[in-house]
Structures are given as structure tokens and as C-alpha cells.
N, C-alpha and C positions, 0 to 999 in steps of 0.2 A: 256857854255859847250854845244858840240851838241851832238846829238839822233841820236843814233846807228838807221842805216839803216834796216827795217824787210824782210828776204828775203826767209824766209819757202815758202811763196804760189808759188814760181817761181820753188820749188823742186816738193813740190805736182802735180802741173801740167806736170812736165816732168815724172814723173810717172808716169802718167794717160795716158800721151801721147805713153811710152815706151807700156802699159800693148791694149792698143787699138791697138798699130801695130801686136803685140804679137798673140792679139784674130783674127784681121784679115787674119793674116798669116796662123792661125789655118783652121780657116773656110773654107778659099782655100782648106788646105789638104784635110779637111773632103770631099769638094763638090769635089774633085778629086778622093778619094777615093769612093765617093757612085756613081760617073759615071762611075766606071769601075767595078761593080758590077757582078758578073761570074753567070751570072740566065743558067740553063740549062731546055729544055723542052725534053718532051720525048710523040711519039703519043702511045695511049694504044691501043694493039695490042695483039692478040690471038697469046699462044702459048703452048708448056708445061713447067713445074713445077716440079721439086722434091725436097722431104725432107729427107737429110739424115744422116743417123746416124753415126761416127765415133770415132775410138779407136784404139789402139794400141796391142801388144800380142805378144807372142813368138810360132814358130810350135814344135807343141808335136804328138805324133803318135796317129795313128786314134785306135787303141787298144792294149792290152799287152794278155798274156799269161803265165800260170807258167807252169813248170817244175819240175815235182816230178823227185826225184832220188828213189832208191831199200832204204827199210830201214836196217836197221842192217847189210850195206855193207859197208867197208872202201874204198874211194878214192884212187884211186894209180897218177892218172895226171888227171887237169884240162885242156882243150885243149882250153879254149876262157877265156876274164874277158872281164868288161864292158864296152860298147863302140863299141864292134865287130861286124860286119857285118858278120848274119850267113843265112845260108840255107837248107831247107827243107834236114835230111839227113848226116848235118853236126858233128861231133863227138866233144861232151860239155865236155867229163869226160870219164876215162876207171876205170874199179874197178879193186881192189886188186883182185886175183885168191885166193890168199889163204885165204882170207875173203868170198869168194863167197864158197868155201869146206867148212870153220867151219858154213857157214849157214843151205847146203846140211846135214851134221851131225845132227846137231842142229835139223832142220825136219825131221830128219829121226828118232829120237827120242819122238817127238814127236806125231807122226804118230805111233809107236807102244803102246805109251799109250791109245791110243784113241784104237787102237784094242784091248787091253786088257779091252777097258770099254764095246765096243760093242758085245766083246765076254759073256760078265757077265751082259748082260741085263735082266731086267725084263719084264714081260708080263700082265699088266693090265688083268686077268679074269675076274672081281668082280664090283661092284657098294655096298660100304657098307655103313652103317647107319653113319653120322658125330657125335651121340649124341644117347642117350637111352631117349626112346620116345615113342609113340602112333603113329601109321600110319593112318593118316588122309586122304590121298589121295597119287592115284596111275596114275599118267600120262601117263607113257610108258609101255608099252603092247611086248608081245613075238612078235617077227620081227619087233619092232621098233626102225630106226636109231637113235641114241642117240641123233644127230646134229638139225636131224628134230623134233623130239620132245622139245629141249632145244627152237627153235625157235618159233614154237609154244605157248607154255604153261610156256616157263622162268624155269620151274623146272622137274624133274622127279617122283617128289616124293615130298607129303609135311608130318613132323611132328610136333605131339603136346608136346616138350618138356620136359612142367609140370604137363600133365594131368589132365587139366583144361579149360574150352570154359569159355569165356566174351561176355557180354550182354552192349552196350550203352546205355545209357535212357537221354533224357534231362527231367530236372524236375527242380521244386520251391523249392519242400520241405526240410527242416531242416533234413539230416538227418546223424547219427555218422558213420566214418571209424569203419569196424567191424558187423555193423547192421545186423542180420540176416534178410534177405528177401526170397522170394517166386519167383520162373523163372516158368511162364508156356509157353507150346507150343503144337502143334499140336500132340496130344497123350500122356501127357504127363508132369507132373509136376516135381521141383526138387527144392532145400532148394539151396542157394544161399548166398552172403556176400556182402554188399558194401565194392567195397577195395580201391576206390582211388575217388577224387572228378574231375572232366571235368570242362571245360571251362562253360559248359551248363547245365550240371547237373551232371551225375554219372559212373562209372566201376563198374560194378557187377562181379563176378565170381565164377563158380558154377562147380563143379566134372564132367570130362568127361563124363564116364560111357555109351560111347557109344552115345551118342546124336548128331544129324542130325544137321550138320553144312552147316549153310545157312540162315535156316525156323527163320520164325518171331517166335519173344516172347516176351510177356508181365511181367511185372516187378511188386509185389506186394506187401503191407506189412500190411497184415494182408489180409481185403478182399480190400484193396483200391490201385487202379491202382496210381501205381508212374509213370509208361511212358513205351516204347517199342522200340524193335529195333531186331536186326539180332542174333543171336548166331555165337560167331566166336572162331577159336584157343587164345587163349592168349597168351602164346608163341611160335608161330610157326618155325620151322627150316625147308626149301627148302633140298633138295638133287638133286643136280646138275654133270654132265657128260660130257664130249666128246667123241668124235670118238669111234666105235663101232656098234653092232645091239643088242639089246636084244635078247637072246636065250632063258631063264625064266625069271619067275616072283616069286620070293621067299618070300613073305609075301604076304598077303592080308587087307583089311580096319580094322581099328582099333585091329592089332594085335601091342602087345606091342612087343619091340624091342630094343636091348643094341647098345651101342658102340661097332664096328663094324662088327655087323649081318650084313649077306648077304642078298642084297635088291633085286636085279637083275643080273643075271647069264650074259655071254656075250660069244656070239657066236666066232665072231671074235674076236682075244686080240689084242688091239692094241697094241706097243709100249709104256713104259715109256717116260715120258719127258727128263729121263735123257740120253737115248737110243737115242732117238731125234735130241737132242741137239750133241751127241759126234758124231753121223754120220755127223752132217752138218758142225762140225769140223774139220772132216775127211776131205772130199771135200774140203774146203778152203786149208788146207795142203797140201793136192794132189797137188791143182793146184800153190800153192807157191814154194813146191818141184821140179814141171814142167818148172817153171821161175827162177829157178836159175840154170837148167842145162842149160835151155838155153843160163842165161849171163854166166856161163863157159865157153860154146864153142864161145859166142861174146862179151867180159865183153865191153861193150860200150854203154854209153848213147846220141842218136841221136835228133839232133831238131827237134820239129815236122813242125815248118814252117820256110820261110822265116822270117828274123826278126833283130830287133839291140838288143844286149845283154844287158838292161835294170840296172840287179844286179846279182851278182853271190853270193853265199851261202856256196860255198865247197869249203873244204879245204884237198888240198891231205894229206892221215892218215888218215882219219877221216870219220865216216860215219856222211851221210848228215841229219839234224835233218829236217823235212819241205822244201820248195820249194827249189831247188838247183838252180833254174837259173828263171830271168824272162825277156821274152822277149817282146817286142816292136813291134808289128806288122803293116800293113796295109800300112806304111811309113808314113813319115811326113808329115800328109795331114789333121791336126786339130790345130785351132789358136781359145782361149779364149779370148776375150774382155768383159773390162767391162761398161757397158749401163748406167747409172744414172737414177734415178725413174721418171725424168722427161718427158724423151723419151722411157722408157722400154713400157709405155701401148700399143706402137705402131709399138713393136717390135713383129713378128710373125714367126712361125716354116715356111722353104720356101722360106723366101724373099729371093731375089740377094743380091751378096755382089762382093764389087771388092777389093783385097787382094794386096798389093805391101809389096816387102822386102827389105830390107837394103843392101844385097846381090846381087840385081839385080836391080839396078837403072833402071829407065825407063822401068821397065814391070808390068801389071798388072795381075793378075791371079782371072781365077771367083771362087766364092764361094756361098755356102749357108749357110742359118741359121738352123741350123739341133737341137739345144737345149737350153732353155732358162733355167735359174734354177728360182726356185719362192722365194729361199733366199737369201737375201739381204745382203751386207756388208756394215755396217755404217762408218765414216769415217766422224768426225766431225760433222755435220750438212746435211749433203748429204749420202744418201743411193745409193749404185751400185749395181749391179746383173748381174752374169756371164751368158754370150751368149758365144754360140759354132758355130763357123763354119766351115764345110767342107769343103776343097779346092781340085780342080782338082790335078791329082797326077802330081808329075815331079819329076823324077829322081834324079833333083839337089836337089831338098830339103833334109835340115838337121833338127834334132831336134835342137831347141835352137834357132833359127834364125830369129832375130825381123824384124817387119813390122805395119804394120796398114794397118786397114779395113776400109770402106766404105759402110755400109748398108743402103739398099735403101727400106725406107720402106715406105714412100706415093710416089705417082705419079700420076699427073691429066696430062690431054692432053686437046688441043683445048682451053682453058680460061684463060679470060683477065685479061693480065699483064702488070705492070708497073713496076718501081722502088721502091725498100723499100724506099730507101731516099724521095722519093716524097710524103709519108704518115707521117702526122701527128696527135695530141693526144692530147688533154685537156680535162679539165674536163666534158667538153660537149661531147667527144666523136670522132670518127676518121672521119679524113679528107682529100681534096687536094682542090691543086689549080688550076683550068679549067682556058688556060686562053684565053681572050678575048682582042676584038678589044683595048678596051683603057686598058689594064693589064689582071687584072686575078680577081676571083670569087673561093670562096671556095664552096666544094661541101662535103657532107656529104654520106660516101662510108661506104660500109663490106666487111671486107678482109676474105681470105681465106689461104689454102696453101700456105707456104714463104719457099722460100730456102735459106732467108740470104741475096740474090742480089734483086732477083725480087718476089713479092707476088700480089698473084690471087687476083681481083677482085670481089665478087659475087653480087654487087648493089651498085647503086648509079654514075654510071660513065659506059660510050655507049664506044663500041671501034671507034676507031678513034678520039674523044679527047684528046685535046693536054693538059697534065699536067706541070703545071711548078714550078720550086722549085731551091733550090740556091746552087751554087758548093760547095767547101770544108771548102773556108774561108767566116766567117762572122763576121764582126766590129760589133758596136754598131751601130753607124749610117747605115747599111746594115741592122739590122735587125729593126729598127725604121722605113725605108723605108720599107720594104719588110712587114710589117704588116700594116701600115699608105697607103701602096698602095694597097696591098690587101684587105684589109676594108671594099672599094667600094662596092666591088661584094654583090652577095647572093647566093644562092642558086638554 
């Protein structure tokens, strides 16, 4: 019998053979592809830099204004609603005629009551006691203005209520609400009561009877001093005044005195308040009554400025309750953007802005930043904050009208730039590639100001060195190269 022929190692090797052409066919592409390798250099060179901030927004008017209408007058025709292009002048509303006559009546009614109140006024003569009392003190004197006296001294006149003066004392001693005690003072002794306990010690209280309030007194019981302090009213009541001069003086010190005794005579009487008050009534009438002959002979309500008619409020029949019209002034000449908290610290009142609209392709318009707000709108994970800016005026502008801003809020001049792309990052810290006769050398830089294309230099790299770094596309084998050659260098 014969023996099958073994013929596997004859496949093995043709697969060995296949997967070897395979790899060399590879290795070509790669060494093709790392010869055509897109390095770009760039020399660093002084220039300027900005960084700037943009956003989007619609024009809304640089201010508004309202528009009161006549109250308790009916509408007869609205002449504008909103949206209208109006002018200093222009005629918003006409009233009803016969609602402007039932107004005229109306005040004219009113206006005779207020004369029937001014006619039956009273005349302040008198300054009278508020309370039945002891006259303790007398502040205002015959020929004195009642005004300048209150200014002075807070009161006109003080009384003793309850007919009684108080004594403070601080003291240690044990002693009962009730206790008769001993008040001396300068001329003069008097039987006394503990009536209340203090923070420190006591309230004593002891019979007017005429005693000089003010002078120290000592507090006793028996022959041993408990403590000392002032004599004062206990309950004292002020009598207080206006407008006037005193003409007399109707009591004198410690004369007792009822609810309402006459304390101080008065030259001139002033006026009541209620007298007062109905005159200045009057006048506000008068001149309401003067304003509505006038819209009789022109029942028209005019705008006060140029402006777009914002919102209208009136409705013909009807009088207008609050603002009847609000206008839009200044023209379309403010656009809100919102800033993100990341660029807002470096947003400032002042900066340029350049404004384009959707309306006008190809033009830009300047602007400034005229208001920041300090409150924030969250919005996921990121906070914004509305910026305002003012735009030069133009007549084409409409309210509504979207566009985007550009605010310009660094700018350096004169310093060294390169390409962002030419700056790199790891964990050592920022970098480029200077390069050199046989490649390049990394050099260890500080950036500054970036606008996105090109960022400032502020160390570690001279202008006029050449940086170098790799175009758009990078393989594997490109960037194996491009570190394995860069390597070399140092510093």
C-alpha cells in the first residue's frame, strides 16, 4: 500500500510568501506617504492682535415713552395703533365733547363745595392744655413764633399729669414695692414710696407740691442713704404747636390746669388744617377746570415726540384707565447680545463694536458698548449676561431686524506673532518648533493674546525665527516622524 504524499508546508510557505509581498507593498505606501509629508514654516514676526467677542441680537429702540391721556374722559377716535410712524405734534386720540362738558359740570360742582368749606372755616385762637395737669414748664413767651420755639425746645409747654415727681436711685438693698421712704433735697425734705424696681435698683415717687425739678436728691430710709439721683416729672405730657406768634401767656409754673384751659393766647390765628387743606383743593380744581375748557375748544391728544407707536391702550367709548399710548423713541439704534461668563470680565462700557444685519448684506455699522448687566442667565452649565450696544443711527433701521456684533475688546499692537497651529501643549508645558539646519528643536515659549488665527508671543522665541509645524493632514507614520525627528533638538 503506498503513503499519501504530505503537502501542508508547500501551503504554509505560500502564505508566508503572499503576507511578505503584502507587508512590502505596505511599507512603500507608508515611505510614500511620509515623503510627501505637508510641514509648513512660518517666520515670527511683529504685528497686531485682537480678541474679540461676538453674538447675535435683534434692533430695538434706544428709548420708549408713555403717554398719559385726560382721566374720566371718553375716547371718540383713535387716530394711530401700533407699529405707526408718528411725530412730534401728531393727533393719537380726539375725546368725546360731551364727556369733556359732563367733566366741566362735574368740577364745577365740586369747586362749590370746597367754597362752602372755605367759607365756614375756623381760626385757630388758642393753644389748650391736651390733659389736666400741673404746669411744669413754660417754653414760649409773649412774641414768640410758635415754629421757632417747637425747633428749639421740642415742646411749648411741659406737664405733670399725675402730680407727682420721680426719684432714680441705684442700690443693693432688699427693699418692698410700697416702702415708704424719705426724698431730701436742697431746702427741703418730703415722704416718698418705692413704686417700681429698675434694672439697678429703684423708682421712688413722691407728691409734687411744688418741688424744683432738676436739683439732686438723696433717697433715705430711715437715717441710711439708699442712693441719689435727679427729681423728675413722672408723667410728663409736652404741649406742642404750629404756625402762629404767641400774643399771651395764660398760666404760669406749677399752676394746676384742666383739659382744655387756655395755655397761650395767639396773636395771629392761623388757619385750620381743615381750611388748609380745602384751599389747596380748590387750586388743583381750578386748574383741572382750566384743562378741560381747554380740550373743549381742542379735544386732541398730540405726541410729544417723534417716535413708533410701541402699544396703544384706548379704546374709542371709553375713557383711558393709565398709559394710553407708548412710544418708541430715539429710533432703532440698540442691539442686546448675550456675552458668556467666560469673555464677559473683559467686556467693558466704551469698547468698539462693528454691527452687520441681515438686511444689508455687506455693510457694517459701528457701535458701542454703552451697558453691561451684572445678571446673569444660566442656561445649562454656562452662564450669559446681556451687553448693550449703541449703533450709529440710519434711517433704514427697523425694529426687529437681526444681525450680529463684533466686540472688540483686547488689542495689542507691535508684538510677536505666529500661528496658533504652531503652538503646542503637554504636560510639561507650551511649546514650538524652531527649526534648524538638520530639522527643528523645540523651544519652550509664553503666549499671550490669541485671536483664534495667530497668538502673541511674550517669551521664549526672538522674531525672526522660523517655526515649524505640519499642515492639515496627519497619519500615523507623519506624526511618528514628526516627533522621532523633532527629538533631536533642545532647547
Amino acid at each position: 500500500m503506498k503513503k499519501k504524499k504530505t503537502v501542508w508546508p508547500w501551503i504554509v510557505m505560500a502564505i508566508i510568501a503572499v503576507l511578505a509581498v503584502a507587508g512590502w507593498l505596505g511599507m512603500q505606501r507608508l515611505n510614500q506617504q511620509s515623503a510627501t509629508i505637508d510641514y509648513q514654516t512660518y517666520t515670527a514676526a511683529r504685528g497686531s492682535v485682537t480678541r474679540s467677542i461676538t453674538g447675535s441680537g435683534r434692533l430695538e429702540a434706544m428709548d420708549s415713552e408713555s403717554v398719559e391721556a385726560e382721566e374720566n374722559i371718553a375716547v371718540e377716535t383713535v387716530s394711530v395703533q401700533a407699529g405707526d410712524v408718528v411725530h412730534a405734534g401728531d393727533v393719537l386720540l380726539t375725546y368725546d365733547k360731551a364727556s369733556i362738558q359732563d367733566r366741566i359740570d362735574a368740577l364745577y360742582e365740586e369747586l362749590s363745595s370746597l367754597d362752602q368749606q372755605i367759607m365756614r372755616r375756623t381760626e385757630r385762637s388758642a393753644i389748650t392744655a391736651p390733659t389736666s395737669g400741673r404746669v411744669k414748664a413754660l417754653y414760649a413767651k409773649a412774641g414768640d413764633d410758635l415754629e421757632t420755639v417747637m425747633k428749639e425746645f421740642g415742646a411749648l409747654a411741659l406737664l405733670s399729669s399725675d402730680d407727682k415727681l420721680q426719684v432714680k436711685i441705684a442700690s443693693d438693698a432688699e427693699l418692698a414695692i410700697g416702702k415708704n421712704v424719705t426724698v431730701t433735697y436742697e431746702g427741703g425734705r418730703q415722704n416718698g414710696t418705692i413704686a417700681n424696681v429698675t434694672e439697678d435698683g429703684y423708682l421712688v415717687t413722691l407728691p409734687d407740691g411744688n418741688l424744683p425739678v432738676g436739683k439732686k436728691a438723696e433717697v433715705l430710709d430711715r437715717d441710711v442713704k439708699l442712693g441719689e439721683g435727679t427729681l423728675e416729672i413722672h408723667a410728663p405730657i409736652y404741649v406742642y404747636g404750629t404756625n402762629g406768634t404767641v400774643e399771651s401767656v395764660n398760666v404760669s409754673l406749677n399752676n394746676t390746669v384742666y383739659f382744655g384751659s387756655k395755655l397761650f393766647t395767639l396773636a395771629d390765628k392761623p388757619a385750620s388744617s381743615s381750611y388748609t387743606e380745602a384751599v389747596s383743593s380748590r387750586t388743583e380744581k381750578a386748574e383741572d377746570l382750566k384743562k378741560a375748557y381747554e380740550l373743549w375748544n381742542n379735544p386732541v391728544l398730540l405726541a410729544p415726540t417723534d417716535g413708533v407707536v410701541a402699544s396703544c391702550n384706548a379704546a374709542e367709548g371709553k375713557p383711558v384707565t393709565g398709559d394710553a399710548f407708548v412710544l418708541h423713541t430715539g429710533g432703532a439704534a440698540k442691539m442686546t447680545v448675550s456675552v458668556d461668563e467666560l469673555d464677559i470680565g473683559v467686556v467693558s462700557l466704551g469698547q468698539h463694536a462693528s454691527v452687520t444685519l441681515d438686511a444689508f448684506s455687506g455693510e457694517s455699522f459701528d457701535a458701542e458698548v454703552t451697558r453691561i448687566s451684572r445678571l446673569g442667565t444660566a442656561s445649562g452649565s454656562i452662564t450669559t449676561y446681556a451687553v448693550e450696544l449703541t449703533i450709529q443711527g440710519d434711517e433704514r433701521f427697523l425694529e426687529g431686524m437681526n444681525g450680529s456684533a463684533v466686540i472688540t475688546a483686547q488689542r495689542k499692537d507691535d508684538v510677536l506673532l505666529i500661528p496658533v497651529a504652531a503652538i503646542y501643549e503637554d504636560e510639561t508645558g507650551v511649546y514650538v518648533y524652531v527649526q534648524t539646519a538638520d530639522g527643528a528643536a523645540r523651544h519652550d515659549v509664553t503666549t499671550g493674546l490669541s485671536d483664534g488665527t495667530n497668538a502673541e508671543i511674550t517669551g521664549g522665541l526672538a522674531e525672526g525665527e522660523v517655526v515649524r509645524y505640519q499642515g492639515a493632514y496627519v497619519g500615523i507614520v507623519d506624526r511618528y516622524q514628526q516627533y522621532g525627528m523633532m527629538g533631536r533638538g533642545g532647547n
